[in-house]
Each structure stands twice: as C-alpha cells, then as structure tokens.
C-alpha positions in Angstrom: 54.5 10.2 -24.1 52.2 8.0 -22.0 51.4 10.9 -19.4 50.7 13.5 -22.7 48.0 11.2 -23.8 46.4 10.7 -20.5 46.2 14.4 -20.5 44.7 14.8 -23.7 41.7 12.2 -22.7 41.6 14.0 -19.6 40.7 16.7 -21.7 38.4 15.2 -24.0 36.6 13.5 -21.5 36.0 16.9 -19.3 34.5 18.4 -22.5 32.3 15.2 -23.4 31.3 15.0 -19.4 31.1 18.7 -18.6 28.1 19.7 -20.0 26.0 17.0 -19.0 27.7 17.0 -15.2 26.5 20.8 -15.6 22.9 20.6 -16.6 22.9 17.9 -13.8 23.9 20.2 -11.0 22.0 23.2 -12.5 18.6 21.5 -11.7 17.1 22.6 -9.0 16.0 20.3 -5.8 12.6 20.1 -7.2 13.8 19.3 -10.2 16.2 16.7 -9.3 13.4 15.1 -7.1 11.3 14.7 -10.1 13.9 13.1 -12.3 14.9 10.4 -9.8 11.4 9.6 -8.9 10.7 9.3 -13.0 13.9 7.2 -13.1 12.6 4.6 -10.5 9.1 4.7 -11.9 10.8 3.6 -14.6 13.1 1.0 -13.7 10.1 -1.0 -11.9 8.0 -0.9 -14.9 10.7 -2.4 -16.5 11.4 -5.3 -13.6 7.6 -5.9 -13.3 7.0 -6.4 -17.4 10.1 -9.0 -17.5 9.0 -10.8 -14.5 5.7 -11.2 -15.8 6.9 -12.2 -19.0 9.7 -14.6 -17.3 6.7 -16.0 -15.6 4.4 -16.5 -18.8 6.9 -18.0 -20.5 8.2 -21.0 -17.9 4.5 -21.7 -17.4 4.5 -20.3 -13.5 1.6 -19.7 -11.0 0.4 -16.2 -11.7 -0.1 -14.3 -8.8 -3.6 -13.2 -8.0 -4.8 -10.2 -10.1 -1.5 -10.3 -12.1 -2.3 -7.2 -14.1 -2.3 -5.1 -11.2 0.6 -4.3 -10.6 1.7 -4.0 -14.3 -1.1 -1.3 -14.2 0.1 0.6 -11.1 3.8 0.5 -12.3 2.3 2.1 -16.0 0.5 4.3 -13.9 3.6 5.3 -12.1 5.8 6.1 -15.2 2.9 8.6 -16.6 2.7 9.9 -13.4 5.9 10.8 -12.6 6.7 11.5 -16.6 4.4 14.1 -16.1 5.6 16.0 -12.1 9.1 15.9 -14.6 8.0 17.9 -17.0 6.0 20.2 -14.8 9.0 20.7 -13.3 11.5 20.8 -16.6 9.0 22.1 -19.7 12.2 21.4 -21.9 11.7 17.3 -21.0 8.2 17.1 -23.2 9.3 15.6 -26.4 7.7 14.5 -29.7 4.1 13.1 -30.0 3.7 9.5 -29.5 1.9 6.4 -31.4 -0.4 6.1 -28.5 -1.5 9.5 -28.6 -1.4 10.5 -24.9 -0.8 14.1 -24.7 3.5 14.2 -24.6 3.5 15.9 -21.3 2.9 12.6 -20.2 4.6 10.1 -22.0 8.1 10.0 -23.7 7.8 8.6 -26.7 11.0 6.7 -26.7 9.8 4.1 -24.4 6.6 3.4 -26.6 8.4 -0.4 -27.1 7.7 -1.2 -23.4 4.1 -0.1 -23.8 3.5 -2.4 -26.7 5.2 -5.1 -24.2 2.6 -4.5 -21.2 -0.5 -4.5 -23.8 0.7 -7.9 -24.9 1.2 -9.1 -22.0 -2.5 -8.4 -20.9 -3.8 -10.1 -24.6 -1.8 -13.3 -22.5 -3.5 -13.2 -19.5 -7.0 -12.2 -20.2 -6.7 -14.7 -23.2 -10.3 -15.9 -23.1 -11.1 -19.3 -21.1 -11.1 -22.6 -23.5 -15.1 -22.7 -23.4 -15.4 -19.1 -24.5 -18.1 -19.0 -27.6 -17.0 -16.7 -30.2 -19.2 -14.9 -32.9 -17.8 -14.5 -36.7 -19.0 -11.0 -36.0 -18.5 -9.3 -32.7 -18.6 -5.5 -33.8 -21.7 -6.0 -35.4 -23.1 -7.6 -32.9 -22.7 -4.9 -30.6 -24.1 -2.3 -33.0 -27.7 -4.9 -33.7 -27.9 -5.5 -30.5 -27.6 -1.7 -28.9 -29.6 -0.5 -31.8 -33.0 -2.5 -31.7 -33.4 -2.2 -27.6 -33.0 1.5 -28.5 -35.5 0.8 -30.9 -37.6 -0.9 -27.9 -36.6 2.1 -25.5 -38.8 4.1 -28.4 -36.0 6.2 -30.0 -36.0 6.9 -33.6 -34.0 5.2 -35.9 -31.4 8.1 -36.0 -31.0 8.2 -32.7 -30.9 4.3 -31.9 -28.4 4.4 -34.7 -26.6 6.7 -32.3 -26.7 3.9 -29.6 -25.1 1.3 -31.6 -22.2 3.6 -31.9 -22.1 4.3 -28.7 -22.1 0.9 -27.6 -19.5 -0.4 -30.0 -17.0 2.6 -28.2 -17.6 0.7 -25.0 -16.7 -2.5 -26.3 -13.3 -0.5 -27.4 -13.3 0.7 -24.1 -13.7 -2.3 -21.4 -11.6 -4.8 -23.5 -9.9 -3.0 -26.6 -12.4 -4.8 -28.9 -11.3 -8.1 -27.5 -14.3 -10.3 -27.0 -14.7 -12.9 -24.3 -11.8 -11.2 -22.3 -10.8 -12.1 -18.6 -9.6 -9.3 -16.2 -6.2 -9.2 -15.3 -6.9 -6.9 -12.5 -10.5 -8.0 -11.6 -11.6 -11.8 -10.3 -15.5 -10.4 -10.7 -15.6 -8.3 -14.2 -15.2 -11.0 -17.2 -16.6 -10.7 -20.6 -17.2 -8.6 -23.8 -18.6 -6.4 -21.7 -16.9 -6.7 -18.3 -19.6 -7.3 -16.1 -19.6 -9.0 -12.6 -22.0 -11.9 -12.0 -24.7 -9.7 -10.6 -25.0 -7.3 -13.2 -25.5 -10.1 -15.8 -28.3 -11.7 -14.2 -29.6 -8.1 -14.0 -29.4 -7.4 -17.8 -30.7 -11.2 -18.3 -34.0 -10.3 -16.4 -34.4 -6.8 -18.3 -33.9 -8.6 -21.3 -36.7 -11.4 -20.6 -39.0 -8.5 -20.0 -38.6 -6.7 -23.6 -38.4 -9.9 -25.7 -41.4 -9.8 -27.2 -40.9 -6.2 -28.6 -37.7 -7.2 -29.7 -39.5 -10.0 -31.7 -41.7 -7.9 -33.1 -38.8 -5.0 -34.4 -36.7 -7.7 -35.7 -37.4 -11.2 -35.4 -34.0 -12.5 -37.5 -32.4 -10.7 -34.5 -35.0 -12.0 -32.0 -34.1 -15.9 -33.7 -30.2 -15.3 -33.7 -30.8 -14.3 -29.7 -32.5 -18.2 -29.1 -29.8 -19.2 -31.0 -27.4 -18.0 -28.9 -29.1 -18.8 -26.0 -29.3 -22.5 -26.7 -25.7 -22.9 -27.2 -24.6 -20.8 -23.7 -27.1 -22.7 -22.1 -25.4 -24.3 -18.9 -22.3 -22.0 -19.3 -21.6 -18.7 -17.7 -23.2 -16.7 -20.6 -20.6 -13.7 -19.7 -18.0 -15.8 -22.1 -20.9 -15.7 -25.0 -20.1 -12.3 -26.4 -23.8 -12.1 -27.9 -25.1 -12.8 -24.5 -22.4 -10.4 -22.6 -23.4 -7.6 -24.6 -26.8 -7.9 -24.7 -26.9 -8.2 -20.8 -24.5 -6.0 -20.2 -26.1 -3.4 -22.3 -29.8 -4.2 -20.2 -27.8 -3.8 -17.0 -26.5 -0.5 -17.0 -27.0 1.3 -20.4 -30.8 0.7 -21.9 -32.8 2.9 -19.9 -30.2 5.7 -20.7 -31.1 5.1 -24.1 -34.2 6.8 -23.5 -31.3 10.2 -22.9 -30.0 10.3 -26.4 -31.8 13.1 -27.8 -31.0 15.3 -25.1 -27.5 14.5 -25.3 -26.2 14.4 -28.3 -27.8 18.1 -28.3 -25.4 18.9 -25.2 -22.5 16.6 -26.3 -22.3 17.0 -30.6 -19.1 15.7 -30.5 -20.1 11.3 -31.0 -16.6 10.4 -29.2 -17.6 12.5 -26.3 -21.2 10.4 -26.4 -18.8 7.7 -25.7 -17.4 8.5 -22.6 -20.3 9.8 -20.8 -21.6 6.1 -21.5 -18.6 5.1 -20.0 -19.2 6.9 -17.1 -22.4 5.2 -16.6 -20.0 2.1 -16.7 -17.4 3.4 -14.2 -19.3 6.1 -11.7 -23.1 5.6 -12.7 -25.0 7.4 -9.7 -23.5 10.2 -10.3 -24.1 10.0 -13.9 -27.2 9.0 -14.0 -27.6 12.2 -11.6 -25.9 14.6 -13.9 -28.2 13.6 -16.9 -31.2 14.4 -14.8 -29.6 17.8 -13.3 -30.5 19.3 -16.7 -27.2 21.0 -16.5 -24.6 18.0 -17.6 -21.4 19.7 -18.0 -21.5 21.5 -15.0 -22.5 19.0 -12.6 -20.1 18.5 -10.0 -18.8 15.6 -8.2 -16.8 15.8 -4.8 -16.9 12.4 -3.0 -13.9 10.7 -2.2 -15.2 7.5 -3.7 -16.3 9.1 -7.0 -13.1 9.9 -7.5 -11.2 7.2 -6.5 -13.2 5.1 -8.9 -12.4 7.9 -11.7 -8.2 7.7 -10.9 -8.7 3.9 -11.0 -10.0 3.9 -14.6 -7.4 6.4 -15.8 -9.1 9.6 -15.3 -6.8 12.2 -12.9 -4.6 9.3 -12.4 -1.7 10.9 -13.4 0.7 14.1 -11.9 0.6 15.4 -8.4 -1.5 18.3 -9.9 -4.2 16.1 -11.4 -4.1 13.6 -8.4 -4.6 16.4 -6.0 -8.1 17.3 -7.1 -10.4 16.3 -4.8 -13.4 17.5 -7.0 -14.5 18.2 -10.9 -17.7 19.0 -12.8 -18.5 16.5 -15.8 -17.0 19.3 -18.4 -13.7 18.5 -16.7 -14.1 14.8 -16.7 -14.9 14.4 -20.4 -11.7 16.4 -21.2 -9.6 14.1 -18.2 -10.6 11.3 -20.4 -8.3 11.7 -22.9 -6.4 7.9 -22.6 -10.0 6.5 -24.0 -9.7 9.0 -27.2 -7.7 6.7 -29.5 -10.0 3.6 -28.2 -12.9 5.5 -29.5 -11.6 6.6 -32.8 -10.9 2.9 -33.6 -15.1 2.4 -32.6 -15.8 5.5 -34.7 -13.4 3.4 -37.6 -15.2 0.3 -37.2 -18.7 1.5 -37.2 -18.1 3.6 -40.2 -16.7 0.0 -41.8 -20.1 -1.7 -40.4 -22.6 0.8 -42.1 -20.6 0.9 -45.4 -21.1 -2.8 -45.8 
C-alpha cells in the first residue's frame, strides 16, 4: 500500500514539475543568461533595501552617499528586467502604477519600489534648520513667472515658465522641498543645486531686483522677507531662496527661448524635460537651442552621455546602454521615467491657476 502511494505522488509530482522543468530547459543559453542575471539583480535589490532599512531603524552610521547604491541596484533590476524580455517577449506583463513602459518593469514587485522611495523620503528628510513655505508649488510658479516677466516675455509665455519650473521641482526632488541628496554631498535643496551655482543665481538675482520691484512689488517684499529670515543660514534649505537662485543659475536666460520652443516642442511635458536638460547636460543644450534645429541635434561625447545614463536616460538594457550617441528627438522620448513626475506638475499647476 505504502509503495502504491509513493507511486501515485511520483506521478503527480512529474506532472506538477514537468512543465515547468520543460520550459526551463527549453530556453535557450541567451535566454537562460538573462533570467539568472534578472534573478540576482533582483535578489540584491532586495538585500540592499533591508539593509538600509535595518540600518534606519537601529539608528546606525549611514554610509556615505547611502542612496547610491539603492539607486544602482534599482538600476540593475530595470536593466536586466529589460535584456529578459528582449530575450523572452512572453516575460512583459501588465502595466504598472509607476508607469514605466512594462518591458521594463514587472509589475509584481511594484511593493519594493514603494520601499526604496521611502526609504529616500528618510534620508534626504530635510535638516532641522530647513525653512519651509505654507506654499511651495506656488512659489515656484511666482517666482519663475515674474523673472520671465523681467527676461521680457509676454505674459503667455512667462506663464509658460512657471509651468515649466514647477515640472522641475517634480523632477529634482518629487516636489519635496528642502530635500538632501542621498547620492550627492554637493546638490541640496528645492532645487538641487551645489554651493557654487547658488551664489551664481544669488548674484543674477541682485542684478534684476529692481525690475522685479517694479513688475511686482508684493513679490519683490515677500523676497526681503525671505531673505531676512535665511540670513546667516545656507539659503539652499530656504525653498523661496533655492528656487529663486536656482532658477537665475541655470534657467533665466533660457527664458528668453520660450517662444521658439514651445513652437518646436507643443507638447508642455516635453517643455519640461528639455528644461531639465539644461539641469543635467546644459552645454549641449544650450547648444542645441541655438543650432536652430533642436530635435535633430546630436550629441556623441562620452561624458554627455554618461551624465544622461546617470539621471535615468539610456540607463537601462544592453541595447539602450550600448549607444554611444543620440540626437535631442531621441533623448526627449529616452526620458520617459520623468513622464509621471511631470503629469503630477501639469496636476498641480492646473490646481494653482484654478484657485
């Protein structure tokens, strides 16, 4: 009796087991490469997120740049989600909350995403002397929209800089103001700018204060204001101050460009990212604007591209990692991770002029 009923689970098992041990050995060495390399992708995004979250919660030493390599291990699972299902089509699954394309991402680990994203909100929590404003996104669009104003654009089109502005606040920290780096000891703030570049936008800013007075003085007064009470401080944790000198550092003269662009680039969310550009690789940038062909400017150096793969843009797959060059037309559609950042901008600025 016993040696009939080990037969029969012999049985069972075979059929539960076989198809799966079949499907296994009918990948192909390619194949099987890219499974086990997704596999340990995954497994160390896994050990890195509980270690950092082990630490955070006994109150450890931090290493230095503790986001690091949290990033580089998320970078790895897209990465080698996306050589799988190159190499098996049938592995792309359903869409995703996070709306990166499903090529790249399998939804079903969406929970250890949320994990990494909170882990960030821990350690780029903003320092204890941060100074906070009751209203952040508006800021961003005031501020952005009278030194367009000063840059001589017409009110449609400085309204157009506000809303590009508030998508780079979406993009640099999520909306988050006052936020550390957990992957940079030089860019802080709002705005994310190094100490250099805020002294930069501070001496822009002295040189246009008196038209700013004269456009909008209630702005001009809130600015002393806010200047009074950062006074002695690094003004990169006042968010009025971090935007407004991270916006004088790297985006006001480009104001000037709006017309031109949103002719080339109708679409407001791509507007976004080809500010962010300016942010990330801005010579080139700044050379594709005046090339008078944007979208098919091309960029080739190794450098330009390196920065591009370290903010997310042909970071992931062999086949996106390989390219060693790309024309602004390509880059815009590469940018596809900032998308859902910018629709949330799109959302709030929408809530902003409705009030």
């Amino acid at each position: 009796m016993g040696s009939r009923c080990l037969a029969i689970f012999a049985a069972v098992a075979f059929f539960v087991a076989g198809p799966a041990v079949a499907q296994q050995r009918a990948l192909t060495p390619k194949q099987s490469e890219a499974l086990a390399a997704y596999e340990r992708a995954l497994a160390d995004f896994k050990s890195v997120l509980a270690e950092r979250r082990r630490q955070l919660e006994a109150k450890q030493p931090l290493p230095n740049l503790p986001g690091q390599a949290l990033y580089l291990a998320r970078v790895a699972v897209i990465s080698t989600y996306k050589d799988l299902t190159d190499a098996i089509p049938s592995r792309i699954g359903r869409p995703n909350k996070f709306e990166i394309p499903p090529a790249y991402f399998d939804a079903e680990i969406e929970p250890l995403i949320d994990e990494y994203s909170k882990l960030f909100d821990v350690m780029e929590a903003p320092p204890a002397n941060a100074q906070n404003s009751a209203t952040p996104f508006k800021d961003v669009v005031d501020l952005a929209t009278v030194i367009a104003r000063a840059k001589g654009l017409a009110p449609d089109h400085a309204a157009a800089a506000g809303r590009i502005s508030l998508g780079l606040f979406f993009a640099e920290t999520n909306g988050k103001q006052n936020a550390r780096n957990g992957r940079s000891n030089t860019y802080m703030g709002s705005f994310q700018t190094g100490p250099s570049e805020d002294r930069n936008g501070y001496r822009k800013w002295q040189a246009i204060k008196g038209d700013i007075v004269a456009i909008d003085p209630a702005l001009s007064a809130r600015d002393e204001k806010e200047e009074a009470r950062a006074r002695g401080t690094d003004l990169r944790f006042n968010h009025w101050t971090n935007v407004r000198d991270g916006l004088m550092n790297a985006h006001a003269d480009v104001f000037r460009e709006i017309p031109g662009i949103v002719k080339t680039l109708p679409d407001p969310i791509d507007q976004m990212k080809l500010f962010e550009l300016i942010q990330i690789v801005p010579t080139p940038t700044r050379a594709a604007l005046k090339s008078g062909d944007l979208l098919n400017y091309g960029v080739s150096s190794p450098t330009v591209m390196k920065h591009l793969r370290n903010n997310s843009i042909f970071a992931f797959g062999q086949a996106d990692r390989a390219k060693t060059s790309a024309s602004y037309r390509e880059i815009l559609a590469a940018m596809w991770l900032f998308n859902r950042k910018f629709e949330k901008a799109m959302a709030k600025y929408a809530e902003i002029r409705g009030r």
